[in-house]
Every structure is written in C-alpha cells, then in structure tokens.
Wavefront OBJ file of the C-alpha trace (Angstrom):
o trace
v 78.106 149.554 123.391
v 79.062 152.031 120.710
v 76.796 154.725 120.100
v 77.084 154.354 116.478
v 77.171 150.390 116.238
v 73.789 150.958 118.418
v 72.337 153.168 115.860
v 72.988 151.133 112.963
v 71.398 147.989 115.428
v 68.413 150.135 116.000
v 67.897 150.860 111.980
v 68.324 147.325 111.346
v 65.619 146.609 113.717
v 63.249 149.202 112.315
v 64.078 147.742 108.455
v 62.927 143.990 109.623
v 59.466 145.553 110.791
v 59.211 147.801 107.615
v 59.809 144.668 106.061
v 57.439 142.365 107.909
v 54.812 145.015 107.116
v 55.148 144.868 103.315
v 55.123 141.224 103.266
v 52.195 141.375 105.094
v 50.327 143.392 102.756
v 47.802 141.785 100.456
v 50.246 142.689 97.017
v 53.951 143.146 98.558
v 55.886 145.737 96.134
v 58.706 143.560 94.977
v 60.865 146.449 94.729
v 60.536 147.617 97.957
v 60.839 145.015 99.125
v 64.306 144.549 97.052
v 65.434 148.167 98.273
v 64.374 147.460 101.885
v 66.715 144.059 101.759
v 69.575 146.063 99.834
v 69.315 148.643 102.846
v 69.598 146.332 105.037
v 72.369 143.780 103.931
v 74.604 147.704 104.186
v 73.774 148.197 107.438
v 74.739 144.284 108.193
v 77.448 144.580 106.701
v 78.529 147.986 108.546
v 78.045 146.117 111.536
v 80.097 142.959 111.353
v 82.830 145.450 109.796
v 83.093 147.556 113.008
v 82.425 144.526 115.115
v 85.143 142.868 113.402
v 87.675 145.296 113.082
v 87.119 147.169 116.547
v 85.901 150.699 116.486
v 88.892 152.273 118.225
v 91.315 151.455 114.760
v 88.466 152.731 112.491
v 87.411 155.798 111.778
v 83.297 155.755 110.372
v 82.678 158.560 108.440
v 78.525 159.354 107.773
v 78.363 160.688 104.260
v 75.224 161.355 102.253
v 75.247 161.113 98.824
v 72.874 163.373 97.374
v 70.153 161.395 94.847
v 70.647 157.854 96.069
v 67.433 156.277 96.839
v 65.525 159.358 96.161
v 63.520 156.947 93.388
v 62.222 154.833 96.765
v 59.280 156.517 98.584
v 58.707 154.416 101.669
v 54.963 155.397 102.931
v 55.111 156.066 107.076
v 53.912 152.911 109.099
v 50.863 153.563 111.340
l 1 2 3 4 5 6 7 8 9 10 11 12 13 14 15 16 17 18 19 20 21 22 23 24 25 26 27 28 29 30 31 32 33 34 35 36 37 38 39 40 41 42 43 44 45 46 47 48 49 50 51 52 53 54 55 56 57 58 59 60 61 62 63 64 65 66 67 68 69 70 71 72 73 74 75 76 77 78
C-alpha cells in the first residue's frame, strides 16, 4: 500500500476516535465536532481521489496553509 494513502488511512482512523470521544462527553462541542467531520470528509475524499485515479498518474503535493484551523484547539486524548 502507498505510504501516503496509508497515512491519510491512519489519520482517518485517529479522527473517528477523536470523534467517538467528544460524542461521548457529557456536553459534545458542536463545533468540534463540525471541524472534526469537515477534517475528515478531506481526508475521505483524498483517499477515494488517489484510489480512484491511481497514484502513479498523480502527483500529491502536502501544502500547509498558514492560519487554517488555527481557531480549533483540539485538547490531547488521555
């Protein structure tokens, strides 16, 4: 499997427990919750693009746009 397409598996994975844990809570933070989801549909939709379209035609740049989701403070998981 590609390295990459297994990263972006493995963050998926990680948002579903982050938010499992949030529903859990007593008060869930709605928009947390709505950033967590929004997160997460990207990353779905990252994958079935380079599942879809093959890796070897597409080259994935990793960018990082300074100041996006710098509003959302996720608090660490024990």
């Amino acid at each position: 499997m590609d390295q990459f397409l297994k990263s972006l598996t493995t963050r998926s994975q990680l948002l579903d427990v982050e938010l499992a844990a949030e529903r859990r809570r007593e008060k869930p933070d709605g928009e947390r919750l709505m950033a967590l989801k929004r997160i997460k549909r990207q990353i779905l939709a990252q994958i079935d693009y380079l599942r879809r379209e093959g890796r070897e035609r597409v080259e994935v740049r990793a960018t990082r746009r300074p100041g996006r989701f710098t509003d959302l403070a996720l608090p660490r998981l024990r």
